[in-house]
N, CA, C and O atoms as CSV, one atom per row, in Angstrom:
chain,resi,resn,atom,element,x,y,z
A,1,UNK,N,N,65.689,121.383,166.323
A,1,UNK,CA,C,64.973,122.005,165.229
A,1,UNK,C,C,65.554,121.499,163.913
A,1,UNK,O,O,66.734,121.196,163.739
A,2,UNK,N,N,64.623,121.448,163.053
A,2,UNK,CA,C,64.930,120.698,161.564
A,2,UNK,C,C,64.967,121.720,160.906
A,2,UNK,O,O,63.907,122.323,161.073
A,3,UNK,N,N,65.846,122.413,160.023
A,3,UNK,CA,C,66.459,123.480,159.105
A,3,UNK,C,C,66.592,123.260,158.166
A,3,UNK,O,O,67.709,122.897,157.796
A,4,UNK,N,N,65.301,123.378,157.076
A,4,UNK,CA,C,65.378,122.569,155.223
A,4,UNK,C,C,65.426,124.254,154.750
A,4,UNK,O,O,64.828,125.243,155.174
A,5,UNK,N,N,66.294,124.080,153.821
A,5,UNK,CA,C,66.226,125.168,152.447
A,5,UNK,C,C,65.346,124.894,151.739
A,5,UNK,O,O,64.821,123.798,151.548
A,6,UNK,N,N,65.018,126.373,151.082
A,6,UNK,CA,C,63.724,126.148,150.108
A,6,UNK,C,C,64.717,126.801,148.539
A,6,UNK,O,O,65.598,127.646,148.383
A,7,UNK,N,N,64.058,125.974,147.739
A,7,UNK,CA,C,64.429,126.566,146.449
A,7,UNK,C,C,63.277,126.617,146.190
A,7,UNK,O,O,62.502,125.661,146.191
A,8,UNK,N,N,62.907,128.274,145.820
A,8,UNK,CA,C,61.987,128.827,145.059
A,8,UNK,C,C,61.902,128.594,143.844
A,8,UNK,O,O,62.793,129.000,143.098
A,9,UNK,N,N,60.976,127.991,143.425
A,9,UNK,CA,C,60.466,127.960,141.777
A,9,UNK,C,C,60.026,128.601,141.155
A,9,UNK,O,O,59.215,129.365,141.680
A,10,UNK,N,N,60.290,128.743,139.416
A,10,UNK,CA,C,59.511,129.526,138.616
A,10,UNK,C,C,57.734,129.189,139.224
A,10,UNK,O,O,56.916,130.062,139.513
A,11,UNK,N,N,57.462,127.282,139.303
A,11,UNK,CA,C,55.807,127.395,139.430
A,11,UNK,C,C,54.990,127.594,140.616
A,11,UNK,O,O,53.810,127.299,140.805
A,12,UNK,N,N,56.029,128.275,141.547
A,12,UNK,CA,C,55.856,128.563,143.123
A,12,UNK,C,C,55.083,129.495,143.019
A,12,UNK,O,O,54.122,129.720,143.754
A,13,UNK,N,N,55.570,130.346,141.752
A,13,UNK,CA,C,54.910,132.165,142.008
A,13,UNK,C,C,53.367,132.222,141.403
A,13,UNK,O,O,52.825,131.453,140.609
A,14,UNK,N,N,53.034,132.990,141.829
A,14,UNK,CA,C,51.540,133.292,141.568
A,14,UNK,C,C,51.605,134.842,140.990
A,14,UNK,O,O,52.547,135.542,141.362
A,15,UNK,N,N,50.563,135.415,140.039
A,15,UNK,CA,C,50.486,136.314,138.838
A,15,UNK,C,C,51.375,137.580,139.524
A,15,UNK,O,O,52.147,138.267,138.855
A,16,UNK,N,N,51.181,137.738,140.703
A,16,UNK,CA,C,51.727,139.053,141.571
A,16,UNK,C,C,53.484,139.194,141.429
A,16,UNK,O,O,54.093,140.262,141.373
A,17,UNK,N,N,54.054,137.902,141.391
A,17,UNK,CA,C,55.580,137.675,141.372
A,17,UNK,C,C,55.557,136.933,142.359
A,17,UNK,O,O,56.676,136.429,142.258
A,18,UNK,N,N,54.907,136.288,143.648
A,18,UNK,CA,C,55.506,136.098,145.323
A,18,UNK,C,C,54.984,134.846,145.238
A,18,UNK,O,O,54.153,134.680,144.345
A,19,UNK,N,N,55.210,134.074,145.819
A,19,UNK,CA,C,55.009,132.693,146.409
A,19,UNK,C,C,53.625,132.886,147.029
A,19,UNK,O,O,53.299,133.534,148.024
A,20,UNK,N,N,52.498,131.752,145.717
A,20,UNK,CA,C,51.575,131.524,145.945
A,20,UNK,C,C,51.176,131.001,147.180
A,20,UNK,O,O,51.907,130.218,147.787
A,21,UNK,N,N,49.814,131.444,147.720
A,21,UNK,CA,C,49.394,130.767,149.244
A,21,UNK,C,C,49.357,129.644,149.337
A,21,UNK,O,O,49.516,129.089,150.424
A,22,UNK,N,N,49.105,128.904,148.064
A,22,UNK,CA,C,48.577,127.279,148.617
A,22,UNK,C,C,50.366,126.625,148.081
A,22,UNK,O,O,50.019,125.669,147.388
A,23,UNK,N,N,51.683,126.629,148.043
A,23,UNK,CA,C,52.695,126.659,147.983
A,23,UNK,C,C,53.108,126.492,149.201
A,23,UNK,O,O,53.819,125.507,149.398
A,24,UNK,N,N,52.747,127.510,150.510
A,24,UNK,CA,C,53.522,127.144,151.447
A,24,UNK,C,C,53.061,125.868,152.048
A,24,UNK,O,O,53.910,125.326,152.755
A,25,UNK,N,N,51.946,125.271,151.942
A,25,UNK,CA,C,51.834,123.797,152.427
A,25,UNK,C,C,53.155,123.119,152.292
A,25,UNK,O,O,53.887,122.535,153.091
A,26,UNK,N,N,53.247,123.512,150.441
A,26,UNK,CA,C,54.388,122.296,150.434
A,26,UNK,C,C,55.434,122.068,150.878
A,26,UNK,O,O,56.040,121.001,150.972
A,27,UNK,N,N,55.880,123.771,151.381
A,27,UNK,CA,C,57.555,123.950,151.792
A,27,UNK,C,C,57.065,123.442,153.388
A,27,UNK,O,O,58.100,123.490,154.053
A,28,UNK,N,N,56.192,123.086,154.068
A,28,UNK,CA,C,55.890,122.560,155.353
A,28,UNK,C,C,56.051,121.265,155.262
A,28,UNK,O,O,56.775,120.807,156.147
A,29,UNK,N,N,55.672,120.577,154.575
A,29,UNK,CA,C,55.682,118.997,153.967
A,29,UNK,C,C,57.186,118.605,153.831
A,29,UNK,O,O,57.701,117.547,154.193
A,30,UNK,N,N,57.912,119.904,153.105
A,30,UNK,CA,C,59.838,119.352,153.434
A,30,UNK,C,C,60.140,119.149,154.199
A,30,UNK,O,O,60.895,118.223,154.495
A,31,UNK,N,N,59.619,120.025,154.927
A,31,UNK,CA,C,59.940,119.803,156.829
A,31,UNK,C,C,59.894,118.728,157.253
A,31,UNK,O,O,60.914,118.113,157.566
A,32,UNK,N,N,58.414,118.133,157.391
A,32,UNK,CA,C,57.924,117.412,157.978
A,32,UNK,C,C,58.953,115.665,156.791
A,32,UNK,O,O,58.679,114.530,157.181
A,33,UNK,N,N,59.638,115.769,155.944
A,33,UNK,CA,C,59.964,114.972,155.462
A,33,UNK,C,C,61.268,114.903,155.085
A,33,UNK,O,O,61.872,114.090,154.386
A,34,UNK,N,N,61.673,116.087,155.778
A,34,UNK,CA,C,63.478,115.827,156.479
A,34,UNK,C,C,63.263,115.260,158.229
A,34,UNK,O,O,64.243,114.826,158.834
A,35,UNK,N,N,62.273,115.314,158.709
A,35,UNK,CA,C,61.920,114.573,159.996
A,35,UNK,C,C,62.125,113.240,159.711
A,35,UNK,O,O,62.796,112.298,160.134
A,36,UNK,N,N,61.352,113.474,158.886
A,36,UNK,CA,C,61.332,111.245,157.978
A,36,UNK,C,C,62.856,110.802,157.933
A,36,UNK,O,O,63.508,109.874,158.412
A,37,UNK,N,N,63.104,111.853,157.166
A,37,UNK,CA,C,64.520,111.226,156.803
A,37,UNK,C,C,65.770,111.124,158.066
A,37,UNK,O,O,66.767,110.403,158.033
A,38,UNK,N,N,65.443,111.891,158.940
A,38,UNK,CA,C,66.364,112.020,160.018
A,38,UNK,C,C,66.007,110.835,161.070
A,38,UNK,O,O,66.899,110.248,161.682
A,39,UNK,N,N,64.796,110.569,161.211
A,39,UNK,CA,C,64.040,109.721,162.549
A,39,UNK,C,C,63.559,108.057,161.900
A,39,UNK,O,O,63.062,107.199,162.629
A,40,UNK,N,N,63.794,107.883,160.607
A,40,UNK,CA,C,63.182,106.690,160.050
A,40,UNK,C,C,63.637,106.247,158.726
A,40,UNK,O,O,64.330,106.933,157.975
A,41,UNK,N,N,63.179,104.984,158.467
A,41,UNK,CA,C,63.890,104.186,157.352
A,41,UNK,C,C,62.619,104.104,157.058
A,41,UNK,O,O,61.707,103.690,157.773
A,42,UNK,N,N,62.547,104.781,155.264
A,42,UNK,CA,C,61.485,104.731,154.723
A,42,UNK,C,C,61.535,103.942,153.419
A,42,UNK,O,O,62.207,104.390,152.490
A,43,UNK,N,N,60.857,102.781,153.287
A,43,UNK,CA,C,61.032,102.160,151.938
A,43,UNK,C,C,60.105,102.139,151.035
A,43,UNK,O,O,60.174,101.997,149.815
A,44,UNK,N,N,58.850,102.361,152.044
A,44,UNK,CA,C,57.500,102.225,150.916
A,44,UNK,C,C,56.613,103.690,151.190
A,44,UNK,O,O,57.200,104.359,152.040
A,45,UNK,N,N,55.785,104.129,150.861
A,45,UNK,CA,C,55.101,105.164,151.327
A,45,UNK,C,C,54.190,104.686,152.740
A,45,UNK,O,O,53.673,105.418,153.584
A,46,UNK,N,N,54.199,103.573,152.680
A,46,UNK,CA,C,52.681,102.521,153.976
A,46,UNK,C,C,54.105,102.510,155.001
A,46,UNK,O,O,53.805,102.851,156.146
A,47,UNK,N,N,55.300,102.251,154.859
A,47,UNK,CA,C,56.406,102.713,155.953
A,47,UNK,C,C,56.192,104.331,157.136
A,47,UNK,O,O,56.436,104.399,158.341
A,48,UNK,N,N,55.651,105.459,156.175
A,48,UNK,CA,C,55.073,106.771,157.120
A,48,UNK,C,C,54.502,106.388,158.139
A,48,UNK,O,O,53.423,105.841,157.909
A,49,UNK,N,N,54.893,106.477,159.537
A,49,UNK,CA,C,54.260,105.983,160.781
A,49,UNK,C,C,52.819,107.261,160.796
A,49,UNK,O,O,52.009,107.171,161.718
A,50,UNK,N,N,52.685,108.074,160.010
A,50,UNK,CA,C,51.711,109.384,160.122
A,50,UNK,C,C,50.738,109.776,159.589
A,50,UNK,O,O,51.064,109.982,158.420
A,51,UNK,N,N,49.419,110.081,159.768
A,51,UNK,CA,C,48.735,110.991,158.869
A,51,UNK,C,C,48.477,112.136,159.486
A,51,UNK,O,O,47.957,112.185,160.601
A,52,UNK,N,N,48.938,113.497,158.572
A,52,UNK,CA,C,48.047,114.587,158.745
A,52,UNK,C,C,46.883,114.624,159.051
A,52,UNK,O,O,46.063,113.815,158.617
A,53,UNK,N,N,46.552,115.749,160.005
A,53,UNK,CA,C,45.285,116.035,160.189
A,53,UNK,C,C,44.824,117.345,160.397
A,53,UNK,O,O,43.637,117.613,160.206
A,54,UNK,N,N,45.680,118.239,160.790
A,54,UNK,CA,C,45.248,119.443,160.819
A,54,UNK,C,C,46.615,120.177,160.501
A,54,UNK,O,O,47.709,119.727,160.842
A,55,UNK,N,N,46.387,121.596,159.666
A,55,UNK,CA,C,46.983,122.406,159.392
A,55,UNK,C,C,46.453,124.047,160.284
A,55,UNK,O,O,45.419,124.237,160.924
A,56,UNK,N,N,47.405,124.857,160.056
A,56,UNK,CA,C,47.192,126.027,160.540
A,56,UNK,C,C,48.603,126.947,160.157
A,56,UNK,O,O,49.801,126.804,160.403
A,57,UNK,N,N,47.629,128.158,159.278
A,57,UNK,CA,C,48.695,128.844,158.783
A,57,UNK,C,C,48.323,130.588,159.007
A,57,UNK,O,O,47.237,131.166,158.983
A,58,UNK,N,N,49.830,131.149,159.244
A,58,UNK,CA,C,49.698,132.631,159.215
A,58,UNK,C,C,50.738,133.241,158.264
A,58,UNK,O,O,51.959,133.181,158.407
A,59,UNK,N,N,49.976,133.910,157.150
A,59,UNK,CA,C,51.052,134.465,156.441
A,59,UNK,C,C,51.559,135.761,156.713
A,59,UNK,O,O,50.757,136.695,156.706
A,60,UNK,N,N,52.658,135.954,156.932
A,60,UNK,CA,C,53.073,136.997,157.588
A,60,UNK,C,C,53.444,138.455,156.780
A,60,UNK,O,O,53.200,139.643,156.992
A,61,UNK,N,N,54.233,137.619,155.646
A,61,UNK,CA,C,54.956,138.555,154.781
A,61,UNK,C,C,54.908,137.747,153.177
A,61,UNK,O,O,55.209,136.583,152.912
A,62,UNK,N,N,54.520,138.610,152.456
A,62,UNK,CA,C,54.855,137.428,151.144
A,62,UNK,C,C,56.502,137.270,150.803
A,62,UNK,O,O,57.334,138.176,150.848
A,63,UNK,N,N,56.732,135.842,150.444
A,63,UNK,CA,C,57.815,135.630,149.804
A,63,UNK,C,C,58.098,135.513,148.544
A,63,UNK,O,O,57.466,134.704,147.865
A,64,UNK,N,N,59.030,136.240,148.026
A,64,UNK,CA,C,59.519,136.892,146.810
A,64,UNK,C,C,60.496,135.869,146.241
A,64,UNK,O,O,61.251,135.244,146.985
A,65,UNK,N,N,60.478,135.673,144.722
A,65,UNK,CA,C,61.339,134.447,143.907
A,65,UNK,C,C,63.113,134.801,144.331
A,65,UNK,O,O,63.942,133.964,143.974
A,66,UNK,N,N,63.414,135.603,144.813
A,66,UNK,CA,C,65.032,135.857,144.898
A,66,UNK,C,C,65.315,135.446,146.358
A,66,UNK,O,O,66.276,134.685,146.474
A,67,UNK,N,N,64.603,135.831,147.629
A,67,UNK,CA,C,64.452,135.594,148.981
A,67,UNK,C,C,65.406,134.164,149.211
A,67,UNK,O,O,65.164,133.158,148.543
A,68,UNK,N,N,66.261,134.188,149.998
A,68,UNK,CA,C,66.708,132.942,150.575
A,68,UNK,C,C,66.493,132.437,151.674
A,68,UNK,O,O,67.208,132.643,152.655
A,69,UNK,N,N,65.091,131.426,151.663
A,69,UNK,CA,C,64.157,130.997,152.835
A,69,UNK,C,C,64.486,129.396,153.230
A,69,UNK,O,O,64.866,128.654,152.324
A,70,UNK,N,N,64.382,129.042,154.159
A,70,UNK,CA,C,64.493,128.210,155.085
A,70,UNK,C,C,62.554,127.867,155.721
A,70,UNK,O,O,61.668,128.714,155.606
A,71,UNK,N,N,62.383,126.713,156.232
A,71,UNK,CA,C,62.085,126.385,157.180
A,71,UNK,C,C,62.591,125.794,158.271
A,71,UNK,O,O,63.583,125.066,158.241
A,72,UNK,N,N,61.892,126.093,159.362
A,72,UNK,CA,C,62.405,125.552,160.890
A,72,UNK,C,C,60.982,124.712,161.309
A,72,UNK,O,O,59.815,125.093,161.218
A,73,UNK,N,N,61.443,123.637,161.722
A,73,UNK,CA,C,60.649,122.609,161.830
A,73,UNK,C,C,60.568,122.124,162.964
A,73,UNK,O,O,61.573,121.416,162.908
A,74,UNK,N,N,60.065,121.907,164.177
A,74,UNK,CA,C,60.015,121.534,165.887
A,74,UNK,C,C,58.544,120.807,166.073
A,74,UNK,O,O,57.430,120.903,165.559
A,75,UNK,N,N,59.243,119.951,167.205
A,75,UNK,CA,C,58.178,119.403,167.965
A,75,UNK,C,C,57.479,120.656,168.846
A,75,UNK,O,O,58.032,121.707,169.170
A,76,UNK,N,N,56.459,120.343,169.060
A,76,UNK,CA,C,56.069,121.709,169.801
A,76,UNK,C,C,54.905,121.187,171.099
A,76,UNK,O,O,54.870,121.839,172.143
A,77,UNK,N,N,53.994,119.975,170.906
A,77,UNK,CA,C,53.360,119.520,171.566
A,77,UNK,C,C,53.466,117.596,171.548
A,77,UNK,O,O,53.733,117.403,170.362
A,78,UNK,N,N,53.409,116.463,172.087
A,78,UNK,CA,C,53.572,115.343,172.181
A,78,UNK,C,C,52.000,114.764,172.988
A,78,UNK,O,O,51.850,115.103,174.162
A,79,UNK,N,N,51.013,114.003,172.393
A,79,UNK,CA,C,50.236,113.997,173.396
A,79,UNK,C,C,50.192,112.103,173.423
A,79,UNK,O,O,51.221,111.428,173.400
A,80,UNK,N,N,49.087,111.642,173.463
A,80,UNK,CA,C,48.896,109.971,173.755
A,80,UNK,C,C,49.424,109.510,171.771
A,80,UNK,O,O,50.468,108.997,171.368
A,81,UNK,N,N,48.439,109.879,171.137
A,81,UNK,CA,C,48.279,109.475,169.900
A,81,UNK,C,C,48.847,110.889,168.488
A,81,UNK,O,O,48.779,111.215,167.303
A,82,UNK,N,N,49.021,111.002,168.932
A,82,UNK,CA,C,49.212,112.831,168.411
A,82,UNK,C,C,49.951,113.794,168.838
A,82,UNK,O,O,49.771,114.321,169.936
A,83,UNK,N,N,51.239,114.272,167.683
A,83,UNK,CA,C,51.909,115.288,168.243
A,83,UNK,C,C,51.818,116.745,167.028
A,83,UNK,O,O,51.195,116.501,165.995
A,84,UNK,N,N,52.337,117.977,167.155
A,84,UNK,CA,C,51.994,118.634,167.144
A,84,UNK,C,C,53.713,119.070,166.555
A,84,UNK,O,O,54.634,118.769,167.314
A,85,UNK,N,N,54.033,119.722,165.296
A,85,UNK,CA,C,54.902,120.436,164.952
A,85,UNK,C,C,54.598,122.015,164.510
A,85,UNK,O,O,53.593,122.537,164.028
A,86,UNK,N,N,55.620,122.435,164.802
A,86,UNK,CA,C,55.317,123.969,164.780
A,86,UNK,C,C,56.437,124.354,163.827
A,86,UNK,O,O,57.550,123.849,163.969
A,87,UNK,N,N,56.052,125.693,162.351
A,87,UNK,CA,C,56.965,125.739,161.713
A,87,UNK,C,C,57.379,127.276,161.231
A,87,UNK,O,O,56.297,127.799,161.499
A,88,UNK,N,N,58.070,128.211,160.781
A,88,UNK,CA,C,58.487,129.447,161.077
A,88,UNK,C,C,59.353,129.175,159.433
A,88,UNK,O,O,60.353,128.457,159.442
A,89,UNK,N,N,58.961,129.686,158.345
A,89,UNK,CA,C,59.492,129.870,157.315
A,89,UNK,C,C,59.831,131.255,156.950
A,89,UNK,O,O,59.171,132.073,156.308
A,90,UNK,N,N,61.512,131.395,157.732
A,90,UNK,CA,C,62.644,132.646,157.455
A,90,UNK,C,C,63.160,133.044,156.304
A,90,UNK,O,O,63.219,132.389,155.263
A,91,UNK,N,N,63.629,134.396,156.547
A,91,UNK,CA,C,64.631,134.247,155.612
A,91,UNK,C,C,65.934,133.802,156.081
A,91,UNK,O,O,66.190,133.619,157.271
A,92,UNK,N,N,66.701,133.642,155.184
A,92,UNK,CA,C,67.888,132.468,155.627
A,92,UNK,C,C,68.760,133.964,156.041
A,92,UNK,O,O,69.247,133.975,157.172
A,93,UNK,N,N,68.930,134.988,155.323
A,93,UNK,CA,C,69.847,135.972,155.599
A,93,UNK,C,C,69.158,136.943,156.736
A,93,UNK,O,O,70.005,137.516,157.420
A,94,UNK,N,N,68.123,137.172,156.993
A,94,UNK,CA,C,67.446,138.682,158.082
A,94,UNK,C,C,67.051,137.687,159.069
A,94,UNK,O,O,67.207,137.872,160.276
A,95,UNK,N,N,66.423,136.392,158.455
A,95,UNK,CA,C,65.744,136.041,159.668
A,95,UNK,C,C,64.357,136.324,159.769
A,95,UNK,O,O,63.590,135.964,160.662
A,96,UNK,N,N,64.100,137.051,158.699
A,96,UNK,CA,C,62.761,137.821,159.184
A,96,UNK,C,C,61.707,136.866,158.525
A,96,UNK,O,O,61.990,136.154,157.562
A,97,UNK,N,N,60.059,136.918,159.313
A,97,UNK,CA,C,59.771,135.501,159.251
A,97,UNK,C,C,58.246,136.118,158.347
A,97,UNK,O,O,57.614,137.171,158.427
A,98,UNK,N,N,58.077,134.788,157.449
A,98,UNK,CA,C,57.069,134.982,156.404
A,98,UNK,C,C,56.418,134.225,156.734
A,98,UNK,O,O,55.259,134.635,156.686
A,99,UNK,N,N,56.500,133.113,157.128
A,99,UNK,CA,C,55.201,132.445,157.559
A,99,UNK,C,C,55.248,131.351,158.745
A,99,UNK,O,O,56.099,130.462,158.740
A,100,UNK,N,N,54.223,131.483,159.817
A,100,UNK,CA,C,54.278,130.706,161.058
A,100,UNK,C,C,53.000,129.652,160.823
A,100,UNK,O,O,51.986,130.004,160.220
A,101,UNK,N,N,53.178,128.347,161.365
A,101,UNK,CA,C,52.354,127.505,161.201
A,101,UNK,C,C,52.874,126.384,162.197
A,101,UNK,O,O,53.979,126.097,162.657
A,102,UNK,N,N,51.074,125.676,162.376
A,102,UNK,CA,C,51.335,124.305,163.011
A,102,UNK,C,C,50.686,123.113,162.283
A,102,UNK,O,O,49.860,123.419,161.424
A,103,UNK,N,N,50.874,122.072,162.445
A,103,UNK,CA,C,49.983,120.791,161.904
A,103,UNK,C,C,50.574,120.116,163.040
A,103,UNK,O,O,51.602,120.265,163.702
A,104,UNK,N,N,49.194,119.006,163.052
A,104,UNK,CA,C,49.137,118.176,163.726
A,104,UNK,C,C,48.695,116.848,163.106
A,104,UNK,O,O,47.716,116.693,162.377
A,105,UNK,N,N,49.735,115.729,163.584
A,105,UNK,CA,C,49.793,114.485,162.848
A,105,UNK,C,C,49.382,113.383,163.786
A,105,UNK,O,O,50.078,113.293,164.798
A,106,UNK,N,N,48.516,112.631,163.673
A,106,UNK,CA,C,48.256,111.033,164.081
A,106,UNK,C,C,48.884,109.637,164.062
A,106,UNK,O,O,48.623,108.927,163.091
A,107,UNK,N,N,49.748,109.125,165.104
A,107,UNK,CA,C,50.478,108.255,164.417
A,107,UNK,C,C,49.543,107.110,164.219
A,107,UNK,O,O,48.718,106.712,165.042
A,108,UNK,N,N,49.839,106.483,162.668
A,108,UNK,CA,C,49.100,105.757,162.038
A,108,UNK,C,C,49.568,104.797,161.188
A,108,UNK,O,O,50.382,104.971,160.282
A,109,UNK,N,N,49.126,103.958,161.448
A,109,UNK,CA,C,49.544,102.029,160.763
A,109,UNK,C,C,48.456,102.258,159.413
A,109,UNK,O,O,47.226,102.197,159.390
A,110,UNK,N,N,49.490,102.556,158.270
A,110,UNK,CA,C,48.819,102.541,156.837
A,110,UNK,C,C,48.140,101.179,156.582
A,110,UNK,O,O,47.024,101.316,156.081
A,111,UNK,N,N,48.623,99.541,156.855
A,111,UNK,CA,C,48.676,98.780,156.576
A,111,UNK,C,C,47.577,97.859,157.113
A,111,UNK,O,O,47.023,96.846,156.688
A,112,UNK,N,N,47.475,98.665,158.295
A,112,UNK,CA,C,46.216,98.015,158.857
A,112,UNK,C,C,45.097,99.679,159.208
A,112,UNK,O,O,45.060,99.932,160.413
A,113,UNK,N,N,44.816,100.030,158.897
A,113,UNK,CA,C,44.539,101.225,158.271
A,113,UNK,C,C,43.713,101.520,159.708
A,113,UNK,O,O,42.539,101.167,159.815
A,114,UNK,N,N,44.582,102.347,161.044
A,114,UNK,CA,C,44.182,102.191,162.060
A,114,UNK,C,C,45.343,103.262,162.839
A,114,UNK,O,O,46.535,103.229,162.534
A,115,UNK,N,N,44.955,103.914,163.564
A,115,UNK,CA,C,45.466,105.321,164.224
A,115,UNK,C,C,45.577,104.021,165.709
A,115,UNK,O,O,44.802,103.209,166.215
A,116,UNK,N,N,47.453,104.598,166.010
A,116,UNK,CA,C,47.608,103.909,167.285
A,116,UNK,C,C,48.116,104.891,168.303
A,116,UNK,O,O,47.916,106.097,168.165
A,117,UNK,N,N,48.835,104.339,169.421
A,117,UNK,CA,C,49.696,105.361,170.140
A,117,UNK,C,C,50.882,104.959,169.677
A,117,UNK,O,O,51.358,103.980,169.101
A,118,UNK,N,N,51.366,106.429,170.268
A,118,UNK,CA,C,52.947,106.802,169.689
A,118,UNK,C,C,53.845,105.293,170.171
A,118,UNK,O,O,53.308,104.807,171.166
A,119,UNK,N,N,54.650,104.753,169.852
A,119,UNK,CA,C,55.396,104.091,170.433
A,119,UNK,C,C,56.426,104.356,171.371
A,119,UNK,O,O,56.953,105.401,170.990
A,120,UNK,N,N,56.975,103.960,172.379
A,120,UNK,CA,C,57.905,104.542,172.875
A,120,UNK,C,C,59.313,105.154,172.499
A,120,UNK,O,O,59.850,106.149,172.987
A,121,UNK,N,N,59.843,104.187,171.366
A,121,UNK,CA,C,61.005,104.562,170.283
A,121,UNK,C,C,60.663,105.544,169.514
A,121,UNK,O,O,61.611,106.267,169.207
A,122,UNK,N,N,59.482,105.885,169.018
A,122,UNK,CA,C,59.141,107.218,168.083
A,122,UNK,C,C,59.128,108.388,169.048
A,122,UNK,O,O,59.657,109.463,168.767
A,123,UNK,N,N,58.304,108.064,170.571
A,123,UNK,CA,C,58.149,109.415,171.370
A,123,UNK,C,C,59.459,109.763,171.559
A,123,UNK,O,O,59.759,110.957,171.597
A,124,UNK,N,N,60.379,108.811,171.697
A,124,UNK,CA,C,61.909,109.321,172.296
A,124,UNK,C,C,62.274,110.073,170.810
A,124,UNK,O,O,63.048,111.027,170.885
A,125,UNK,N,N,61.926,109.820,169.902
A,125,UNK,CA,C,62.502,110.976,169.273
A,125,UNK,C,C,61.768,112.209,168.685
A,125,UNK,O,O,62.146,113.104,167.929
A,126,UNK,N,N,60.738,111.977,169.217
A,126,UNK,CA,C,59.669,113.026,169.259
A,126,UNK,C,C,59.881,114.844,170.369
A,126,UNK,O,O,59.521,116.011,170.215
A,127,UNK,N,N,60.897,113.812,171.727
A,127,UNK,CA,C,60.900,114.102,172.777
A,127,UNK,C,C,62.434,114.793,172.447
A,127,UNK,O,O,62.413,116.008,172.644
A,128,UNK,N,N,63.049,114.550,172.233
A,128,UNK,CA,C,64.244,114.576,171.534
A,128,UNK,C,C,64.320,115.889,170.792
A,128,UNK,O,O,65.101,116.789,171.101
A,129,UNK,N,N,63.592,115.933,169.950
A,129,UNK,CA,C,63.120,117.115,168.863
A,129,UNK,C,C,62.510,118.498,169.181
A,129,UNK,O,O,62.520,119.601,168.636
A,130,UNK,N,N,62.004,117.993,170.234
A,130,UNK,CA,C,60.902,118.938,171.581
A,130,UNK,C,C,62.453,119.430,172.386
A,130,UNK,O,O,62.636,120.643,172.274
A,131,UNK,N,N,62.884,119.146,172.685
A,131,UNK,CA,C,63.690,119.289,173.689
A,131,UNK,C,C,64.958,120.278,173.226
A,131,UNK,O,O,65.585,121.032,173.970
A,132,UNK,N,N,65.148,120.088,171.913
A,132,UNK,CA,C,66.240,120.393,171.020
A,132,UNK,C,C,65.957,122.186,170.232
A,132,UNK,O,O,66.707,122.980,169.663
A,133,UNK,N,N,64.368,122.193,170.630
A,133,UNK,CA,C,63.787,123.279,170.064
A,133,UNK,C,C,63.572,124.309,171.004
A,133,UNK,O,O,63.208,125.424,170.629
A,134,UNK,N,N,63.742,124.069,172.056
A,134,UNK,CA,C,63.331,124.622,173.726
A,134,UNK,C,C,64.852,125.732,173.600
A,134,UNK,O,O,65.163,126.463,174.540
């Protein structure tokens, strides 16, 4: 499991005080880009072996500007062309969970602008990540 801190921002919050809805995309996107940084050497943006394709979100609890939140980031499904992360944004101190979500990504050659299968060196650490989250 991949474990990014979130620093809450003043432009996170929305009129209420709490961390606007369309915000938690982004703290999912850290996730998904401490994966990058852990599994790959990224030099250009056309380097991302990935495109998004589907999101799915449940907000559980709103999160508040003082809250010390985390995401947890896992493989959760691996298929031919497409795997599947699953993500659980805690608090860092209770634990107690504000928002559960999945996306699902396509691995994809920016350069030749064409959705392939996983490679075997990416699934092993795909598999790796899956395994680590179990």
């Amino acid at each position: 499991m991949i474990i990014t801190k979130l620093q809450i921002r003043f432009n996170d919050m929305d009129p209420m005080q709490r961390v606007n809805n369309a915000t938690y995309s982004s703290y999912l996107e850290l996730g998904r880009l401490d994966f990058c940084n852990k599994y790959l050497t990224i030099r250009e943006l056309s380097d991302i072996p990935f495109v998004l394709v589907r999101i799915e979100m449940d907000i559980v609890k709103s999160l508040l500007p003082l809250h010390n939140a985390e995401v947890h980031t896992s493989v959760s499904r691996i298929g031919t062309s497409s795997w599947e992360f699953s993500y659980e944004i805690i608090d860092s101190d209770s634990s107690e969970i504000y928002v559960k979500a999945k996306s699902t990504q396509v691995y994809f050659d920016y350069r030749l602008q064409t959705k392939m299968n996983i490679p075997d060196d990416f699934r092993k650490n795909l598999q790796a990540e899956m395994k680590n989250s179990l």
